[in-house]
C-alpha positions in Angstrom: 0.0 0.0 0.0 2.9 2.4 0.5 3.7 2.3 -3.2 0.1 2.9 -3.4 -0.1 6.3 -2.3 2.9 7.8 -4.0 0.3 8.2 -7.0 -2.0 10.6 -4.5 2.0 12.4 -3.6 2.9 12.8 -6.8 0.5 15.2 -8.3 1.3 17.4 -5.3 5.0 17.3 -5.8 4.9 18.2 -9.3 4.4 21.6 -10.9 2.2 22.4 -13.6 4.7 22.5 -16.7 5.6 20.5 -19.3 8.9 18.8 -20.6 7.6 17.2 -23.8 10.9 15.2 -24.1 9.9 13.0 -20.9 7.1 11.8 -23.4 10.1 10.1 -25.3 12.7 9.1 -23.1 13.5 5.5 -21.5 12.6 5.5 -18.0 12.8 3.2 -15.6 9.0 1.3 -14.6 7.3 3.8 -12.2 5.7 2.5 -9.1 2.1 3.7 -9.1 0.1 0.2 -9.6 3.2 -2.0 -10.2 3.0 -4.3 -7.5 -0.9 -4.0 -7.0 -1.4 -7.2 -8.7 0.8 -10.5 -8.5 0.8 -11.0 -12.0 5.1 -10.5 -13.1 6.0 -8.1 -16.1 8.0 -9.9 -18.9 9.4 -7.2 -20.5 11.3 -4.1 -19.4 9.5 -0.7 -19.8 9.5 0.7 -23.5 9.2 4.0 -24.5 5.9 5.0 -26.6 7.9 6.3 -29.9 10.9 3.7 -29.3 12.7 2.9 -33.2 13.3 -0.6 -31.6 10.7 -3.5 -32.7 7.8 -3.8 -30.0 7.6 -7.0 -28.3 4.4 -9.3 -30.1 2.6 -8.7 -26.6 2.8 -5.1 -27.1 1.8 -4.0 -30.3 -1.8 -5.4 -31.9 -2.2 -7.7 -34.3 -0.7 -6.9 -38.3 -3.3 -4.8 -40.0 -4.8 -7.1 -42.4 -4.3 -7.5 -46.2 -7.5 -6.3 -47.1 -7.3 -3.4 -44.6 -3.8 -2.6 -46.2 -4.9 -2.7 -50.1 -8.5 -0.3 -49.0 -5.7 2.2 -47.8 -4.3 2.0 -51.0 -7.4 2.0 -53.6 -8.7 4.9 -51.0 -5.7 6.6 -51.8 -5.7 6.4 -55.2 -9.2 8.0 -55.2 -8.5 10.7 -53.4 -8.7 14.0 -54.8 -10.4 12.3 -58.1 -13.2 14.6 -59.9 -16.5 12.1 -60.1 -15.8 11.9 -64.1 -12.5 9.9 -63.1 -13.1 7.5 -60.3 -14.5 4.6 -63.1 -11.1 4.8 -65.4 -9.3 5.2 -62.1 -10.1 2.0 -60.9 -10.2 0.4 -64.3 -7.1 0.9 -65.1 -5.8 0.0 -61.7 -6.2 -3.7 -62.1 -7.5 -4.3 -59.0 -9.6 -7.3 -58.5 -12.2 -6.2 -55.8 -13.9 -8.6 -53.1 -16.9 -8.2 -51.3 -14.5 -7.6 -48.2 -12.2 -5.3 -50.0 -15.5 -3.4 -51.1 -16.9 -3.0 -47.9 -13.3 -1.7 -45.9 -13.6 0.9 -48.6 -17.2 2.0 -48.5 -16.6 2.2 -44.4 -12.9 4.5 -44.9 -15.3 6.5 -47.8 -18.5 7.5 -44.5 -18.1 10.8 -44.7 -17.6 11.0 -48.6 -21.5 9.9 -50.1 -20.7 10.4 -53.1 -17.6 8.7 -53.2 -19.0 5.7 -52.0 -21.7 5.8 -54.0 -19.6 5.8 -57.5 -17.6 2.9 -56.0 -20.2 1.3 -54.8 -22.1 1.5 -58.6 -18.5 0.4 -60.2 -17.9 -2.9 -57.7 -21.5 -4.2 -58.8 -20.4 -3.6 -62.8 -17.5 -5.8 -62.5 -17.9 -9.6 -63.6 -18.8 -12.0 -60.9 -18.7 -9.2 -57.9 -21.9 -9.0 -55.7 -23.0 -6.8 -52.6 -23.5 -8.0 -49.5 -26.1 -6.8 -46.8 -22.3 -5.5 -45.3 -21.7 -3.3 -48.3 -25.2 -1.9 -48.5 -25.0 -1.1 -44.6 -21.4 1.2 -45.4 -23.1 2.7 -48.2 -26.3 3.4 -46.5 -24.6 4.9 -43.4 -22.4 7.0 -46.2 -25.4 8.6 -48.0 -27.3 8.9 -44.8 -25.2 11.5 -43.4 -26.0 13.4 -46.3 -29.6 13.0 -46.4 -30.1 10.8 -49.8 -33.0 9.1 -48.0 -34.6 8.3 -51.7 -31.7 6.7 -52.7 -31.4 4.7 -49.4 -35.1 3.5 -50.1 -34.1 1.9 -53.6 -31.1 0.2 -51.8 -33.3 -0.9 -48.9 -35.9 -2.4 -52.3 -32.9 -3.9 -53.8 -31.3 -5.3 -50.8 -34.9 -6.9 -50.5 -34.9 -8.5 -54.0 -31.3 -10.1 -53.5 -32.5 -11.6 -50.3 -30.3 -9.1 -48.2 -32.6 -7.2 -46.1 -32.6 -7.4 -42.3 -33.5 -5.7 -39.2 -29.7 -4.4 -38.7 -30.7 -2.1 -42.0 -33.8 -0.2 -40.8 -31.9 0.2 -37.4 -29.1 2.3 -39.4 -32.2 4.1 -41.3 -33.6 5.1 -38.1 -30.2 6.6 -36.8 -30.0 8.4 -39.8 -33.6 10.0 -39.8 -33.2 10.7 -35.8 -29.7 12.1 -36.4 -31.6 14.4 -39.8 -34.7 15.6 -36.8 -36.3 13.4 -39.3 -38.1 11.7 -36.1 -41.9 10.5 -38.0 -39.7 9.3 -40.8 -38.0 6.9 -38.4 -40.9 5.9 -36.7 -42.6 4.9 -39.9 -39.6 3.3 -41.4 -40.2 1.3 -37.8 -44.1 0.4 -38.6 -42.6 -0.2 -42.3 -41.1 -3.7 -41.2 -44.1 -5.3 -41.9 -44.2 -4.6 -45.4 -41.0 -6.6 -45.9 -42.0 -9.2 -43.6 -40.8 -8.7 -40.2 -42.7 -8.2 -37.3 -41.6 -5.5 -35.2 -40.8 -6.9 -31.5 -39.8 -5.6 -28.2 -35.8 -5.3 -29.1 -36.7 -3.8 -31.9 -38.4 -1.0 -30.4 -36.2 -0.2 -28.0 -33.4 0.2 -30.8 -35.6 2.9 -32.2 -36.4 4.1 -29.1 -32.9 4.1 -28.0 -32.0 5.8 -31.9 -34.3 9.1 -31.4 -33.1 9.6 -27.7 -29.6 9.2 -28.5 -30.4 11.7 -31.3 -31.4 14.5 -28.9 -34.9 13.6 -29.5 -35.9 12.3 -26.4 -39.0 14.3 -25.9 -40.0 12.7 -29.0 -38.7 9.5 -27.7 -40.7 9.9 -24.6 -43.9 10.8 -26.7 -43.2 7.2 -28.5 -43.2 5.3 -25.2 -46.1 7.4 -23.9 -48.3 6.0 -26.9 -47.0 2.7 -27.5 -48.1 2.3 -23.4 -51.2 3.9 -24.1 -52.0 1.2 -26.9 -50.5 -1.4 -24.5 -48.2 -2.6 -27.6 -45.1 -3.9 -25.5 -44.6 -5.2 -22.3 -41.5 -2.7 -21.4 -38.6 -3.8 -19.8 -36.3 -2.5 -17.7 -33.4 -1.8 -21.1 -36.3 0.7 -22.6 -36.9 2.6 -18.6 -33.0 2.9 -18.9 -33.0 4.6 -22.7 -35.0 7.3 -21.7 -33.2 7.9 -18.0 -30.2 7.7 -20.4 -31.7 10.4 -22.6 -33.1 12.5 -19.9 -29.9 12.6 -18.7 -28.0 13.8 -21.4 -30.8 16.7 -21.7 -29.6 17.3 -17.8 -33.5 17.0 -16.8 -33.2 15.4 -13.9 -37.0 16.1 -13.0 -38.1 13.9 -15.9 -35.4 11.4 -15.1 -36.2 11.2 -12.1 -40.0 10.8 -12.9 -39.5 7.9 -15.3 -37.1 6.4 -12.7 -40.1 6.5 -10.2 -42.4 4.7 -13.0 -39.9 2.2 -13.7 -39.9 1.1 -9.8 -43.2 0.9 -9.2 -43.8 -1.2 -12.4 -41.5 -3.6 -10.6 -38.3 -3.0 -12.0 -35.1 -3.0 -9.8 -32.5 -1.3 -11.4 -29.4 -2.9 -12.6 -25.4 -2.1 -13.0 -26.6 -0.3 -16.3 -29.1 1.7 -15.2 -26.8 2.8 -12.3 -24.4 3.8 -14.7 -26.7 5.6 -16.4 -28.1 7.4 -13.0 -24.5 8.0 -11.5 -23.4 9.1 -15.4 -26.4 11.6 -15.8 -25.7 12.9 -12.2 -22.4 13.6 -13.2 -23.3 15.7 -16.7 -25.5 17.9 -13.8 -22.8 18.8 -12.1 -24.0 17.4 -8.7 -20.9 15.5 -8.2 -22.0 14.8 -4.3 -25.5 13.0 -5.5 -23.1 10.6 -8.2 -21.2 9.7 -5.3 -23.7 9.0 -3.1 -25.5 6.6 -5.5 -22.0 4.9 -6.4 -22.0 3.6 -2.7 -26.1 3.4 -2.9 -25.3 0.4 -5.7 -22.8 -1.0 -3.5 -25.0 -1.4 -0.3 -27.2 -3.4 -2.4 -24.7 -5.4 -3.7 -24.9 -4.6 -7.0 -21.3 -4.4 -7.8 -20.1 -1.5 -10.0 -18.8 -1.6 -13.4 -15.3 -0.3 -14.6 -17.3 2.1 -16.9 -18.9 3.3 -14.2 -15.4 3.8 -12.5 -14.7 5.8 -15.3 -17.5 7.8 -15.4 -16.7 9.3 -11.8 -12.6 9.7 -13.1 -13.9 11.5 -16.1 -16.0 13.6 -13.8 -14.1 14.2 -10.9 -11.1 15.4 -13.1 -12.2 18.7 -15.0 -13.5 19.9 -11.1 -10.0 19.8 -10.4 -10.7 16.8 -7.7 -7.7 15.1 -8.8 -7.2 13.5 -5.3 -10.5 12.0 -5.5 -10.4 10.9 -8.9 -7.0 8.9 -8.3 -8.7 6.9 -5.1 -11.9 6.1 -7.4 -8.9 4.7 -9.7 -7.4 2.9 -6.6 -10.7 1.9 -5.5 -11.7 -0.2 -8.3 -8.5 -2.1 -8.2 -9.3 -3.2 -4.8 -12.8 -4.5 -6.1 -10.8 -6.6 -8.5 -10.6 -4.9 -11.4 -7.0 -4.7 -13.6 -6.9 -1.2 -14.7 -7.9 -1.4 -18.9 -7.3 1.4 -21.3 -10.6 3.3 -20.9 -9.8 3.2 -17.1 -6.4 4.6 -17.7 -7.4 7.3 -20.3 -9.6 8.9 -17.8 -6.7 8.9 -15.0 -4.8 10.3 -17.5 -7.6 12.9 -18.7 -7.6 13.6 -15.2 -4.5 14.6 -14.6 -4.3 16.8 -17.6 -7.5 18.7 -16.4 -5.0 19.7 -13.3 -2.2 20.5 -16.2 0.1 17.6 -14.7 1.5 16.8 -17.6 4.6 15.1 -16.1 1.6 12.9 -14.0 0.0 11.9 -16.8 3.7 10.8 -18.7 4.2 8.5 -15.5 0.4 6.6 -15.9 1.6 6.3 -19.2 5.0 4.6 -18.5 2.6 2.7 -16.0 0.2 1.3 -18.8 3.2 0.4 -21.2 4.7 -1.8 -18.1 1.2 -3.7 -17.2 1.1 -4.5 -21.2 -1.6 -2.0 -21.7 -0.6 0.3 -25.0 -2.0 3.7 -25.1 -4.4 4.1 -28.7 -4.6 7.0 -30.5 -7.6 8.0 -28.2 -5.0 8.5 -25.4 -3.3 11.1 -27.2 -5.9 12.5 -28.7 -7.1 13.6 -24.8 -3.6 15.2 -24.1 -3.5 16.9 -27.4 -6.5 18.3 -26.6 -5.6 19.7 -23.0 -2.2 21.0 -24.1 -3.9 22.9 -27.2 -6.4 24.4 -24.4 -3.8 25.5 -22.6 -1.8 27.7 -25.6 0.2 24.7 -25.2 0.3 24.8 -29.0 4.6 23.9 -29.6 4.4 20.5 -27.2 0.9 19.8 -29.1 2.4 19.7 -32.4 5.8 17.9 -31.4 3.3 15.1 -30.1 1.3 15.0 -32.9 4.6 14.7 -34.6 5.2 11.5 -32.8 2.4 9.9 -33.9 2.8 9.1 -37.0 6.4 7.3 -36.0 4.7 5.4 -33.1 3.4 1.6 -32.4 0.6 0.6 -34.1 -2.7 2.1 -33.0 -1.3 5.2 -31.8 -1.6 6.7 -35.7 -3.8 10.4 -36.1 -7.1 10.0 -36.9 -9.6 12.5 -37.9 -10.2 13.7 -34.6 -6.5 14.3 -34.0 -6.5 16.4 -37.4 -9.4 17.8 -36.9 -7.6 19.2 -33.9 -4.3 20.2 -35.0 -5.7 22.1 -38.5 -7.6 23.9 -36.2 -5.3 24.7 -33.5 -3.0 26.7 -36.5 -5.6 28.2 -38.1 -7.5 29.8 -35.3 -3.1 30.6 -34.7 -3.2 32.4 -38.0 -0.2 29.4 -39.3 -2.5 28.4 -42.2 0.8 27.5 -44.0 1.0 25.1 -40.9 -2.2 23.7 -41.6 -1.9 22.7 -45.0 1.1 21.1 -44.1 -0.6 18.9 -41.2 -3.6 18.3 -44.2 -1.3 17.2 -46.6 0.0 14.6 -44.0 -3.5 13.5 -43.5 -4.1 13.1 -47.4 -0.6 11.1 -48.1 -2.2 8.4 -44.8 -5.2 8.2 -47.0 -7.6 9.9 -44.3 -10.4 11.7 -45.7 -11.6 14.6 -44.2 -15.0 14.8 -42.3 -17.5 18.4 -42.9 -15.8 19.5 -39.4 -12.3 19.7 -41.0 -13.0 20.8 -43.9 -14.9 24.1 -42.6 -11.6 24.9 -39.6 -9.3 25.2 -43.1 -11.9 26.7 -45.1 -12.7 29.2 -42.7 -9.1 29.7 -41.3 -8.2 30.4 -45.3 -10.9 33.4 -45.9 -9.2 34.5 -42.3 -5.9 34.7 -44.4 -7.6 36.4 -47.5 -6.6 32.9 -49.3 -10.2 33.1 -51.1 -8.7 30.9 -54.5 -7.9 28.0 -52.0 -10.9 28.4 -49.6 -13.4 28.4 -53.0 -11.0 24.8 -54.5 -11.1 23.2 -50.9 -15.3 24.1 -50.8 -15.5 22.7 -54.7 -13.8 19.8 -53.5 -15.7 19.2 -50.2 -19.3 19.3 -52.6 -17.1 16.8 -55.3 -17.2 14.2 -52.2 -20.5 14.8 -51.8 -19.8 16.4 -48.3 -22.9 19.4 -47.2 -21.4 22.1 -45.9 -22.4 23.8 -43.0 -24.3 27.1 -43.3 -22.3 29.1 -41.2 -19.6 28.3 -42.6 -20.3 28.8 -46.5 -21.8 32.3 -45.1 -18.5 33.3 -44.5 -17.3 32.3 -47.2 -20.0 34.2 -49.3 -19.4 37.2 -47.6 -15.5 37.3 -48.0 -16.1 36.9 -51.8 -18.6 39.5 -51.9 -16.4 41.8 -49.8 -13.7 40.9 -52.2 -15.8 41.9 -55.0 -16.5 38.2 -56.4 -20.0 38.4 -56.5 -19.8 35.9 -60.2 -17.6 33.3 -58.0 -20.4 34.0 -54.5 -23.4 33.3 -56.8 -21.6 30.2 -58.5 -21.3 28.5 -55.7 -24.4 29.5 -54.3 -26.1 27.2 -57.4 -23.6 24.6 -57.2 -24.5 24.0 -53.1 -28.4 24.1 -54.4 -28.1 21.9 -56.8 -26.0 19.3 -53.9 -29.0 20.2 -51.4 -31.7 19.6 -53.8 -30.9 16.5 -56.4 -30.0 13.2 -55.4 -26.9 11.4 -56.8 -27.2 9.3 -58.8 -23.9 7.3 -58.9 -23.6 6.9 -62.4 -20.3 6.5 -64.1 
């Protein structure tokens, strides 16, 4: 136990500033967990960006051969005008496989109409046919963009091939909810019977669970009202815990607490899950006391808490600034049993960088890499983001840097972009930002409607209207909508410029996007 509380010293020994080059040095194992459990460590303590080979227990598995050629047809495609992506592909040679197909349609979900025009290629070639897991990428691509009448005649050919299941309204449903598109989900929901399936209980608690999720959960709650009026389902106690989910996320915890009440006196006990939920929404209110409370409430009645919900109160406790209580939440849930797992860790280390202990947060991480855990790109994603919060902006980049040299599963992804193009355009370094978006194209990432508008906007800061216009032509080309506010600025900085030709062109070219469906010919 001694060793034990040198991780509740530490943060008080430790200033606030950070030495990014103890991210990358070799340091002996630290001793906040270490000897917590019995189980021995087999290999000595390796630095994150070490050139050396990792160890086969410390790195995952090979990315697979299909995963590997996807990155390279996705790369390929990149940057293609619509007219091109047919020869493109012809001429590459490549033989396509179901599997292949569908590792591309899922790198191609936030580019509809890319997808689309591969998706209308793959079924040309001789021999090739879709599955119900390539509709389901594609549908969840054009979804995000609102082609719902082209998602209907996939949903009628997926039905004539014999591919249709439940698992494909569910995605429809998300993607009405997620569009405030909430009657349209409902009757895609009554709609099961017409391609015969009978809709059940799970069934309606995945819709139900779909519009709540979707910040809908008045309309979610108007659902459940009238499907108990009609007496349609028996409920149980997973649909009572969608709404108190949803409720809390709205931070209502009247009506939370109201639907709690209904659920108990229908004879439902609440279980780990709900708890989570309850401690979870408590948390998102800011009554930090009550979450506490009910965490040792659960316990009393020996229901035994979940790591998540461990997490939960680390990810709470730390932007309070209750560091000290965060860390004995972490030490308490190894002394119900549990072997700190990366989600656990992340929030520790979340935590700590809430408090600006950076150097803290460096020694969790030299304890995950000794107990065989690996950080993921998640991890560093949540330090990014505190040391950019903090004007940190020098140490963000050098880390960022890092990442693409690291172990597997530590590579940027579009968050971590998505981050660093904005951090140097809201800087003014636009020059910067190009260069971290070039990075990103030459890994094959495409860029979400989030990244594009941080460059587009952080270009028409920089007067760079010729870019900002090829990067917006490029972003419709993908089939991407933009985001009002941000093509408003856009607009305005051409007509301020005098471009009103240029503002009005692509005034008709976003109308024509908004208005007719693609229709993946090529």
């Amino acid at each position: 136990m001694r060793k034990l509380q040198f991780l509740v010293s530490l943060h008080r020994s430790i200033k606030p500033s950070f030495n990014f080059n103890s991210f990358l040095t070799l340091q002996p194992p630290p001793i906040l967990f270490l000897t917590y459990f019995t189980h021995t460590q087999s290999s000595p303590l390796r630095d994150f960006t070490s050139s050396s080979t990792p160890s086969e227990n410390s790195i995952k598995e090979p990315i697979s051969a299909v995963s590997e050629e996807a990155d390279r047809l996705c790369k390929l495609l990149y940057n293609q005008p619509p007219s091109n992506i047919g020869p493109t592909l012809q001429s590459s040679g490549h033989k396509v496989s179901p599997a292949l197909a569908e590792h591309i349609l899922k790198k191609f979900s936030n580019a509809g109409k890319l997808a689309l025009l591969f998706f209308r290629w793959c079924e040309k070639q001789p021999n090739f046919k879709h599955t119900t897991e390539t509709y389901h990428a594609l549908i969840e691509s054009l979804g995000k963009i609102k082609q719902f009448r082209l998602i209907h005649d996939l949903v009628h050919g997926m039905h004539k091939n014999g591919l249709l299941t439940k698992s494909t309204f569910a995605l429809i449903w998300r993607r009405y909810a997620r569009a405030r598109k909430v009657k349209e989900a409902i009757n895609s929901f009554e709609g099961l019977v017409n391609f015969g399936m009978k809709p059940d209980l799970s069934d309606f608690n995945r819709l139900l669970d779909t519009i709540s999720k979707s910040r809908n959960v008045n309309k979610a709650q108007e659902l459940f009202d009238e499907m108990k009026r009609r007496n349609r389902f028996e409920f149980d106690l997973k649909t009572y815990s969608i709404l108190l989910e949803g409720w809390g996320e709205e931070k209502d915890l009247n009506k939370l607490m109201e639907v709690y009440r209904e659920m108990l006196d229908v004879g439902l006990e609440p279980d780990v899950v709900t708890y989570g939920i309850l401690i979870n929404s408590l948390i998102k209110s800011r009554k930090l006391g009550d979450a506490i409370e009910k965490f040792y409430e659960m316990k009393e009645k020996n229901c035994g808490p979940s790591p998540h919900i461990y997490c939960s109160l680390i990810n709470g406790l730390g932007p309070e600034k209750r560091l000290n209580e965060a860390i004995e939440f972490f030490k308490e849930s190894m002394s119900d049993g549990f072997i700190p797992e990366l989600p656990t860790y992340n929030a520790l280390i979340g935590s700590y960088c809430w408090s600006a202990k950076f150097k803290d947060a460096d020694q969790v991480l030299d304890e995950m890499r000794s107990c065989n855990v690996n950080p993921n790109t998640r991890t560093f994603n949540i330090i990014l983001h505190h040391l950019i919060r903090l004007g940190m902006n020098n140490d963000a980049y050098n880390l960022f840097e890092r990442m693409d040299v690291s172990v597997p599963g530590c590579e940027p992804d579009l968050n971590t972009y998505t981050m660093m193009v904005r951090m140097f355009c809201l800087e003014g370094k636009v020059e910067m930002a190009l260069r971290v978006w070039r990075g990103m194209n030459s890994r094959g990432v495409l860029p979400c409607m989030h990244l594009y508008s941080a460059l587009i906007c952080g270009l028409c800061d920089e007067n760079r209207l010729d870019e900002a216009c090829k990067y917006f032509l490029e972003m419709l080309d993908m089939g991407i909508r933009p985001p009002g506010q941000m093509f408003g600025r856009l607009k305005q900085c051409l007509l301020d410029d005098g471009k009103k030709e240029l503002a009005l062109d692509l005034s008709l070219r976003l109308d024509r996007v908004r208005r007719i469906p693609f229709s993946g010919e090529i």
